[in-house]
Structure formats: structure tokens, C-alpha cells
C-alpha positions as CSV (number, residue, x, y, z in Angstrom):
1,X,91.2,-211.7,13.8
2,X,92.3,-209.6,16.7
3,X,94.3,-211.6,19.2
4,X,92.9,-212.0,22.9
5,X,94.7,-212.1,26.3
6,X,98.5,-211.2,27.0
7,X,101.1,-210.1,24.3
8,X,104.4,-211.7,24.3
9,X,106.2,-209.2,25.7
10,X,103.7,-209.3,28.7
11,X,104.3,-212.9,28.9
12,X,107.6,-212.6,28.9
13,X,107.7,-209.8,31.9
14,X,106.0,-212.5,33.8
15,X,108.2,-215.5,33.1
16,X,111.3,-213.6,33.1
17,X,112.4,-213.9,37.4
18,X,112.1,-218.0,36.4
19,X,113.9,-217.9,33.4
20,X,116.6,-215.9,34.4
21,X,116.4,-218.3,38.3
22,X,116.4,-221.2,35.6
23,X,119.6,-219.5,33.2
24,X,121.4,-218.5,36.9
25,X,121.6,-222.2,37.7
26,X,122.0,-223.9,34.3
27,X,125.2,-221.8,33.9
28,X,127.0,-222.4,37.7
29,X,126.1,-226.4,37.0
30,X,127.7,-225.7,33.9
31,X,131.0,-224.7,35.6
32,X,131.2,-227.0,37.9
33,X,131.0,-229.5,35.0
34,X,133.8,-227.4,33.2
35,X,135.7,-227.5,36.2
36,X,136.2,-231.5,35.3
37,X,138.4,-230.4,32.6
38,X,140.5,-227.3,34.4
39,X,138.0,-224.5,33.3
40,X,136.9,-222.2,36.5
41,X,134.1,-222.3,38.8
42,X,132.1,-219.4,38.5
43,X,131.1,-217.8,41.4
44,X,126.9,-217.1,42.5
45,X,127.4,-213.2,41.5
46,X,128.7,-214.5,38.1
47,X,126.0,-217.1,37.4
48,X,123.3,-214.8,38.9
49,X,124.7,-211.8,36.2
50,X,125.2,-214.7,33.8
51,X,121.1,-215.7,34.5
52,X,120.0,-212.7,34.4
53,X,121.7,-211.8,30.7
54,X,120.6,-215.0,29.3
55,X,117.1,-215.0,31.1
56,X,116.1,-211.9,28.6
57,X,116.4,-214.3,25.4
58,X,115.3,-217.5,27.0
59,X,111.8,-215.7,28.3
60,X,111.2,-213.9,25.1
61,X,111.4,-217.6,23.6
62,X,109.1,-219.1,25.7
63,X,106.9,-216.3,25.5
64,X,106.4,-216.6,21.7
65,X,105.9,-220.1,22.2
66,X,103.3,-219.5,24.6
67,X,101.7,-217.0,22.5
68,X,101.9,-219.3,19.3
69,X,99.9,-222.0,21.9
70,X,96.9,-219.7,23.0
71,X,96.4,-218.5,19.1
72,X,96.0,-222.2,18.5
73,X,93.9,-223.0,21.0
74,X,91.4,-220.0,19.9
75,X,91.5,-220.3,16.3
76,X,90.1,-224.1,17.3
77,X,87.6,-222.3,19.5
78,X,86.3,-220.5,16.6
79,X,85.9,-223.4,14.6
């Protein structure tokens, strides 16, 4: 069966600015909860480069996941 719409990787261009957005701010509220026992508070620049990094990963994830989803949903189609 060949597979219909986007391929993972073109999902994952497409989701990557809110997974990196969403990577950015998970790791500076991560800090600032650090910061509660003496670790540092990272700066914007180094959560945004930390976001960024961890973005690539976490839309490539999601991605598959998505992917997985739509095969379902047209391999019930085709029943």
C-alpha cells in the first residue's frame, strides 16, 4: 500500500518553529526551577539555542507519531 499525504520529515519541517518555541520555554522554566536549589538561571539566548537543539528530536517524535495516526486512520478507510 503506498502511503498518502506528507512524510515525516515534512511533517516535522512544519512542526519544528513550535517544537523548538515549546523546547525554548520548557528548558528556561526549567532553570528557574533549578535555581531553587543554587543551579543557574539560563539566560533567553541560552534557552532559545537550548530550544532550538532539542526542538530537532522532539519534532521528529511528534512527526512519526503523526504519521503512525494518518496510516491508521486510512488503513480504516480502506476497510
Amino acid at each position: 500500500m503506498k502511503r498518502s499525504g506528507w512524510s515525516s520529515g515534512r511533517i516535522a519541517l512544519a512542526l519544528y518553529p513550535f517544537a523548538a518555541g515549546a523546547a525554548g520555554v520548557n528548558v528556561f522554566f526549567a532553570s528557574l526551577i533549578g535555581s531553587w536549589i543554587g543551579l543557574p538561571v539560563l539566560s533567553t539566548a541560552a534557552s532559545t539555542i537550548a530550544g532550538c537543539i532539542l526542538g530537532v528530536p522532539a519534532a521528529l517524535a511528534f512527526a512519526r507519531h503523526i504519521r503512525h495516526l494518518m496510516d491508521l486512520a486510512d488503513s480504516e478507510d480502506s476497510r
